[in-house]
N, CA, C and O atoms as CSV, one atom per row, in Angstrom:
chain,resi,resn,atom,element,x,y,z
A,1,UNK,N,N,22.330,-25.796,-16.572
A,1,UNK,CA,C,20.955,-26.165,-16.857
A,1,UNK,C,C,20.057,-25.659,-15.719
A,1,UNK,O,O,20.520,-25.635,-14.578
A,2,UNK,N,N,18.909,-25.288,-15.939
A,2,UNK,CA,C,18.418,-24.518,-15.347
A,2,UNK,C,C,17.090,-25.799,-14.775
A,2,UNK,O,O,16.653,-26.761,-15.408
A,3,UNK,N,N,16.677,-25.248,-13.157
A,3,UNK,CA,C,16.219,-26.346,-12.579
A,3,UNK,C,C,14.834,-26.003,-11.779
A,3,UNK,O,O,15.218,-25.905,-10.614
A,4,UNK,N,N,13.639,-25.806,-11.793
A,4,UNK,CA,C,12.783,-25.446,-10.947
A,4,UNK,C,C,12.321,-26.372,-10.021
A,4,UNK,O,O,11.943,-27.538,-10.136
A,5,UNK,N,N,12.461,-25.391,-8.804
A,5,UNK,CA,C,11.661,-26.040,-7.351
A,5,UNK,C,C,10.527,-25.195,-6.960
A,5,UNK,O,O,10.291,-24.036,-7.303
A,6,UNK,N,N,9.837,-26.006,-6.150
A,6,UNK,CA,C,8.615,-25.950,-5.178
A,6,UNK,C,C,9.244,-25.508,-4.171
A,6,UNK,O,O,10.028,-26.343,-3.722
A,7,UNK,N,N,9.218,-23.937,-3.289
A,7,UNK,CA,C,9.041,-23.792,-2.189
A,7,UNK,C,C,8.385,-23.313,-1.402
A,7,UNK,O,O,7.658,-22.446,-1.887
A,8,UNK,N,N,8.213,-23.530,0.190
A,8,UNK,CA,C,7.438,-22.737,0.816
A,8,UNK,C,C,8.125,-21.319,1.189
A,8,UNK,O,O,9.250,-21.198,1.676
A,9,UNK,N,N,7.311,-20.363,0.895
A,9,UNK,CA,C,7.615,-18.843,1.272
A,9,UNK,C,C,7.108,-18.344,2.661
A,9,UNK,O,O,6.919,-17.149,2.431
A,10,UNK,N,N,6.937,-18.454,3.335
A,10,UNK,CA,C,5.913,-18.109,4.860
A,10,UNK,C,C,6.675,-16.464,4.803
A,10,UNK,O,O,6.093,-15.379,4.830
A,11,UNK,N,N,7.985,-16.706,4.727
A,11,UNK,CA,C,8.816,-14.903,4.640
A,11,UNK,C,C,7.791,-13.885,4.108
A,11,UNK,O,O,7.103,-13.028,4.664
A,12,UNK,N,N,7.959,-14.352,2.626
A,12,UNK,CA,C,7.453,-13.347,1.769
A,12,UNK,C,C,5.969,-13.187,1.508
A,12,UNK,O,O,5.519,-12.278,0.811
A,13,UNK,N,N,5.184,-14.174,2.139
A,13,UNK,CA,C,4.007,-14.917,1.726
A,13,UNK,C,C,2.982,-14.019,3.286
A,13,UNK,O,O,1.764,-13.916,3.142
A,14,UNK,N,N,3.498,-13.589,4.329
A,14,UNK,CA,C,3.182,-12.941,5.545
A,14,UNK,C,C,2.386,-13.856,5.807
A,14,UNK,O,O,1.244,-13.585,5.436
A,15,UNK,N,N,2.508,-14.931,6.340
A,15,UNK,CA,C,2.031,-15.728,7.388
A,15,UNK,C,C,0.998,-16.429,6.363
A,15,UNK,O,O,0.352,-17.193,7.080
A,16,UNK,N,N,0.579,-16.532,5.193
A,16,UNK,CA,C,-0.230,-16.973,4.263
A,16,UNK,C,C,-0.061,-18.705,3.849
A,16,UNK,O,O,-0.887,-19.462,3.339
A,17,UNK,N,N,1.667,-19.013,4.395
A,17,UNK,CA,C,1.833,-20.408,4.163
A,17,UNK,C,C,1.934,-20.865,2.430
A,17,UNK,O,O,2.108,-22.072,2.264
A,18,UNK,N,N,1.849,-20.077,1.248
A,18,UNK,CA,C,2.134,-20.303,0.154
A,18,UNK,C,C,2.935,-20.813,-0.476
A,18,UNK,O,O,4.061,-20.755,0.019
A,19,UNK,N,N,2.810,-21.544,-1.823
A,19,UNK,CA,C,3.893,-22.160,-2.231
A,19,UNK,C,C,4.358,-20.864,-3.084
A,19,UNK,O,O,3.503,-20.018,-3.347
A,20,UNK,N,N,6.297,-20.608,-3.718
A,20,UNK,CA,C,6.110,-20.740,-4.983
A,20,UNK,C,C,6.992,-21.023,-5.662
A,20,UNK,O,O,7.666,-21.598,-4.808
A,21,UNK,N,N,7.893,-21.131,-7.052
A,21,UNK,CA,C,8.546,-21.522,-7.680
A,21,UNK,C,C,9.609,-20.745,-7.803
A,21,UNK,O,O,9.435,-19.537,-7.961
A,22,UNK,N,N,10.811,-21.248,-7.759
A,22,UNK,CA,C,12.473,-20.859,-8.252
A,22,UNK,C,C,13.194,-21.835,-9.255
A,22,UNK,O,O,13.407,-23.042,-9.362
A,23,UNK,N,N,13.460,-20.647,-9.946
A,23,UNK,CA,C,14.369,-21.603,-11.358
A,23,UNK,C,C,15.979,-21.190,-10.216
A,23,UNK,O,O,16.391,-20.294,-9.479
A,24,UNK,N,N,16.318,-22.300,-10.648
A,24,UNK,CA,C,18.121,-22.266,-10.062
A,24,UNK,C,C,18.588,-23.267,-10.900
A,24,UNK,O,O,17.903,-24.165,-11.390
A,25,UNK,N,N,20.168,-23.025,-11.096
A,25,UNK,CA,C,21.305,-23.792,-11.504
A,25,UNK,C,C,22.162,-24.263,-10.402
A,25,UNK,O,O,22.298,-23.370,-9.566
A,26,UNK,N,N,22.879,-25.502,-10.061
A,26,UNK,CA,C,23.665,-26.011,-9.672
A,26,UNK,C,C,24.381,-26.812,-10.092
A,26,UNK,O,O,24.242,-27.857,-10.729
A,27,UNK,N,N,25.925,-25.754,-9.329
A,27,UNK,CA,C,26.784,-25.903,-10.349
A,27,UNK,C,C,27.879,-25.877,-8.766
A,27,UNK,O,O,28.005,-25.271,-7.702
A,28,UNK,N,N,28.381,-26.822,-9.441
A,28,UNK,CA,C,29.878,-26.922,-8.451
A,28,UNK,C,C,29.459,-27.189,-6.769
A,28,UNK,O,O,30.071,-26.955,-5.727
A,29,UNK,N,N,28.526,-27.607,-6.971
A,29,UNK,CA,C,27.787,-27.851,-5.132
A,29,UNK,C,C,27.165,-26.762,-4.996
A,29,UNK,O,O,26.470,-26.757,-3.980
A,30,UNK,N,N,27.110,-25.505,-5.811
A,30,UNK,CA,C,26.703,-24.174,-4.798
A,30,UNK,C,C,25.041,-24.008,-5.830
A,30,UNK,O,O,25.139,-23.864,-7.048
A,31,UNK,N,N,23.994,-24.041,-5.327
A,31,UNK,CA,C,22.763,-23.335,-5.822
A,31,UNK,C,C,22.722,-21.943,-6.099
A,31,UNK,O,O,22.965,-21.085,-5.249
A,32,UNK,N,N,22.386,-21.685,-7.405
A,32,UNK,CA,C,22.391,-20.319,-7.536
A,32,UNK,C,C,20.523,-20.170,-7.853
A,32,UNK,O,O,19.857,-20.844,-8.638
A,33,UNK,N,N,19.958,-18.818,-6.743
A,33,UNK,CA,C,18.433,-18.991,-7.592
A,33,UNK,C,C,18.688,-18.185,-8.818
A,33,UNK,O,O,19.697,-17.482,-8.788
A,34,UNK,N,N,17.996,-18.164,-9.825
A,34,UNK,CA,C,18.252,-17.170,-10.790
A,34,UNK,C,C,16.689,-16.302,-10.772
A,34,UNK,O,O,16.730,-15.118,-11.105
A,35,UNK,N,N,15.629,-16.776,-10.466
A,35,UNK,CA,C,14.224,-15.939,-10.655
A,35,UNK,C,C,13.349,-16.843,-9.635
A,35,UNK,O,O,13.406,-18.069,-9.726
A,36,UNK,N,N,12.735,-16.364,-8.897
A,36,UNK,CA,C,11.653,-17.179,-7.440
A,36,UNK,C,C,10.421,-15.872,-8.279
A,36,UNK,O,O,10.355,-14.691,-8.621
A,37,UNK,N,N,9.595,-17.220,-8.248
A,37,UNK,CA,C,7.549,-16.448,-7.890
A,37,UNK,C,C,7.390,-16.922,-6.811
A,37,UNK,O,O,7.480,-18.103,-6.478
A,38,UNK,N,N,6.972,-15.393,-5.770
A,38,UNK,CA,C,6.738,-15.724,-4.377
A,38,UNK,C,C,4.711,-16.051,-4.472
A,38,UNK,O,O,3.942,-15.458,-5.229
A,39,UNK,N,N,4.396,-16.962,-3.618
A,39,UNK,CA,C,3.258,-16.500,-3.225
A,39,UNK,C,C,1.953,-17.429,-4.402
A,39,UNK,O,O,0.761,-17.128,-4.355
A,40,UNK,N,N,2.463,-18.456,-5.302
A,40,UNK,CA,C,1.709,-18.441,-6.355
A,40,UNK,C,C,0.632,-19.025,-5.936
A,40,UNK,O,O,-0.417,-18.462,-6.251
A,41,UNK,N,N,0.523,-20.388,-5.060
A,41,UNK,CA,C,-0.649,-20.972,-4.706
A,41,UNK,C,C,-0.680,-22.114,-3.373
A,41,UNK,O,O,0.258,-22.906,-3.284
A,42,UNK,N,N,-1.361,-22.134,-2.755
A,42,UNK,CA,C,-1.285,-23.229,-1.857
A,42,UNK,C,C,-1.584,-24.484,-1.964
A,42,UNK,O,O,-2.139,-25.118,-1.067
A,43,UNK,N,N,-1.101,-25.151,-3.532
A,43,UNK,CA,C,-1.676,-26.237,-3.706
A,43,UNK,C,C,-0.439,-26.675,-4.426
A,43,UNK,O,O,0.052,-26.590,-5.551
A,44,UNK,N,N,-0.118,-27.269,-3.050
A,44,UNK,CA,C,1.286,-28.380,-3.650
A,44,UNK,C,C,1.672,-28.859,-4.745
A,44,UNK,O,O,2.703,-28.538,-5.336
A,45,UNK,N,N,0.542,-29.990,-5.230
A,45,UNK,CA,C,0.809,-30.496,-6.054
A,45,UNK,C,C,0.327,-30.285,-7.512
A,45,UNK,O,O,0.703,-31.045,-8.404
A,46,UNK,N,N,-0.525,-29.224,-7.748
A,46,UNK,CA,C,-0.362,-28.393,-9.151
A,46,UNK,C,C,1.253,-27.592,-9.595
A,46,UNK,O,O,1.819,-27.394,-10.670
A,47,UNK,N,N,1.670,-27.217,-7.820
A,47,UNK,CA,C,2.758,-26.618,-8.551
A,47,UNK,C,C,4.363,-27.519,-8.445
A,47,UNK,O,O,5.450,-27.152,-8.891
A,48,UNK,N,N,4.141,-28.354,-7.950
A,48,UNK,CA,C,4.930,-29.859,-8.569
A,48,UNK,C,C,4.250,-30.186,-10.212
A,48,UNK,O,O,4.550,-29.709,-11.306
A,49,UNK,N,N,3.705,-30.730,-9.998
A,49,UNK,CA,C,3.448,-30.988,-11.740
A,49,UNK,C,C,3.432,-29.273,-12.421
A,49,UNK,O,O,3.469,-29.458,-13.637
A,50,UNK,N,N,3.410,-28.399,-12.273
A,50,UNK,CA,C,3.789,-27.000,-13.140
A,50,UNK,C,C,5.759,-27.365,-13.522
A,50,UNK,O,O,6.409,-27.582,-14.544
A,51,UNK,N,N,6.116,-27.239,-11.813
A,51,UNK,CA,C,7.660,-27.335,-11.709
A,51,UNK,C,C,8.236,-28.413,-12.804
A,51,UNK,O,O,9.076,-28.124,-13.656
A,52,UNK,N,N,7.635,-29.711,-12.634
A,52,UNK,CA,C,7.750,-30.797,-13.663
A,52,UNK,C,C,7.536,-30.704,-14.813
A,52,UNK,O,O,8.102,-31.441,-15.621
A,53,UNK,N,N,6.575,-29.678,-15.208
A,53,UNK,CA,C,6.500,-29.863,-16.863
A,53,UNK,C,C,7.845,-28.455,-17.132
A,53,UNK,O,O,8.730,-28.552,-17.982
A,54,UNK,N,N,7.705,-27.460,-16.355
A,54,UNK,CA,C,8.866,-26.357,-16.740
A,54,UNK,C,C,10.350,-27.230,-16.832
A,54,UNK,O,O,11.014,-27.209,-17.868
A,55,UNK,N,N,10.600,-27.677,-16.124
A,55,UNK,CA,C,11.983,-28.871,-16.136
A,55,UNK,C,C,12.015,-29.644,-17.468
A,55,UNK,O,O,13.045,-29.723,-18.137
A,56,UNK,N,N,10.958,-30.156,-17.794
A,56,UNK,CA,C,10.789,-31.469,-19.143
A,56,UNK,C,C,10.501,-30.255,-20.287
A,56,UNK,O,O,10.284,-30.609,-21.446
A,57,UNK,N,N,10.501,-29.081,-20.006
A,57,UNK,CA,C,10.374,-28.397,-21.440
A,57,UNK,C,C,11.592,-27.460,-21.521
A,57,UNK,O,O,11.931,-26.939,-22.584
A,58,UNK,N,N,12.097,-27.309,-20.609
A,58,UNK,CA,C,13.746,-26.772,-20.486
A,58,UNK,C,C,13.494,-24.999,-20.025
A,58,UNK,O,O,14.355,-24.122,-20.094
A,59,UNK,N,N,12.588,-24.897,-19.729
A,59,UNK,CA,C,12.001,-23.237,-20.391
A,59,UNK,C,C,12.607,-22.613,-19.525
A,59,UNK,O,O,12.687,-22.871,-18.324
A,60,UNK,N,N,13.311,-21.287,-20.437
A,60,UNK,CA,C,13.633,-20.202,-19.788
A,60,UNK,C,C,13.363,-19.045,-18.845
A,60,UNK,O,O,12.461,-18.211,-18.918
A,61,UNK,N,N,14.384,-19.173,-17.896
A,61,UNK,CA,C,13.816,-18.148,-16.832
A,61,UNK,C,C,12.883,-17.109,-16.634
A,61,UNK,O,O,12.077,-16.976,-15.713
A,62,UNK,N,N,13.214,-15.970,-18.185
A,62,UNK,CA,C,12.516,-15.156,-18.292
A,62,UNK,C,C,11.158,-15.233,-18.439
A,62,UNK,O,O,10.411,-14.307,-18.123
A,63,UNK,N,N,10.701,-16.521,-19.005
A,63,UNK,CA,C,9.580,-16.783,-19.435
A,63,UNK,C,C,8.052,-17.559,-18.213
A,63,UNK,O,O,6.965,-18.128,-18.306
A,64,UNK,N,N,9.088,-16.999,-17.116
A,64,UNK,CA,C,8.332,-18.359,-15.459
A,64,UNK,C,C,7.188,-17.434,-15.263
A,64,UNK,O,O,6.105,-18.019,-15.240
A,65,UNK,N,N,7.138,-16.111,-15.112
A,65,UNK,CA,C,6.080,-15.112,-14.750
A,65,UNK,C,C,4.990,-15.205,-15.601
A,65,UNK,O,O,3.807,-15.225,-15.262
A,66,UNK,N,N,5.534,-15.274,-16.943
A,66,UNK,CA,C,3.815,-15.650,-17.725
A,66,UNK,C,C,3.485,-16.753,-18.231
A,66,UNK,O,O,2.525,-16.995,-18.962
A,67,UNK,N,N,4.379,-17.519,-17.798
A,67,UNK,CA,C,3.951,-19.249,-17.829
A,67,UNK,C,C,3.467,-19.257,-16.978
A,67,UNK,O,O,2.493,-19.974,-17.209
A,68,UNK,N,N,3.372,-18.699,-15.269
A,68,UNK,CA,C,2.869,-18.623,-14.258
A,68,UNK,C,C,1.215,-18.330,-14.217
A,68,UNK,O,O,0.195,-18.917,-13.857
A,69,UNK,N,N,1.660,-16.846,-14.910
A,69,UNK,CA,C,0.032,-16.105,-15.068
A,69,UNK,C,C,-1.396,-16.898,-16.276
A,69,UNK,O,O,-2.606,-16.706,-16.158
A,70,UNK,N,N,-0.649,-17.819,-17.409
A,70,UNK,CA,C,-1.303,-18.235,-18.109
A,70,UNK,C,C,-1.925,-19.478,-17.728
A,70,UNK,O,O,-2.969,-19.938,-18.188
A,71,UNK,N,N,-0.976,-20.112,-16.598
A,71,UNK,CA,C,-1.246,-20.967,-15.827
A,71,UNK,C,C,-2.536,-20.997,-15.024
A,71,UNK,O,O,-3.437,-21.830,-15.130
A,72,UNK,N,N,-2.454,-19.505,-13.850
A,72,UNK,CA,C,-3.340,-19.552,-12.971
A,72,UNK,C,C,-4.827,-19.521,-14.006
A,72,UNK,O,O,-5.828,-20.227,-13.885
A,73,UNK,N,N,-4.552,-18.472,-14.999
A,73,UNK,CA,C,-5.909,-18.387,-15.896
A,73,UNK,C,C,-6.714,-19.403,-16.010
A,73,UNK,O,O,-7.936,-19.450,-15.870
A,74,UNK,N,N,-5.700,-20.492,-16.364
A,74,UNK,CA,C,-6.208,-21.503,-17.357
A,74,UNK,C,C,-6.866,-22.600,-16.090
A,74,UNK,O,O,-7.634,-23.513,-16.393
A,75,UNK,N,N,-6.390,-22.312,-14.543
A,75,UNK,CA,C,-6.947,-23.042,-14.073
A,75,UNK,C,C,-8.469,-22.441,-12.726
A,75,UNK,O,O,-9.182,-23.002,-11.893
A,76,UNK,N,N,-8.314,-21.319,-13.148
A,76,UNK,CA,C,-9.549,-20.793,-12.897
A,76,UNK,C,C,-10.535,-21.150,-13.965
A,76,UNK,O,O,-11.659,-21.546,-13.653
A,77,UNK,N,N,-10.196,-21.039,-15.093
A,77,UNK,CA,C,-11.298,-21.035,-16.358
A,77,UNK,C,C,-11.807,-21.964,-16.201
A,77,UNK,O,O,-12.712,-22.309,-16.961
């Protein structure tokens, strides 16, 4: 079952401090990531409640990048 977290990227993010999201499975003690969006936003807790609704809707990996992008849209608009 596939599991999304909130992390901080500072690596990939160059000193920007950003959050962003990884779908992973754990399985047998060992975390596997399967897909990370680096960089998405610096606002914690939109992307806790994003992470939370992707978890309660089961949604597939492939699908995190434009759940991502329809996301940011919808919260600029």
């Amino acid at each position: 079952m596939i599991n999304y977290f909130v992390f901080k990227d500072e690596a990939k993010a160059l000193g920007n401090g950003k959050y962003g999201i990884c779908a992973c499975i754990l399985s047998g003690g060992l975390l596997d990531v399967v897909k990370c969006v680096y960089g998405i936003s610096d606002n914690i807790v939109w992307l806790r409640a994003l992470a939370d609704k992707l978890n309660q809707q089961h949604v597939e990996p492939i699908h995190l990048c434009e759940i991502i992008e329809d996301e940011l849209y919808i919260a600029k608009a």
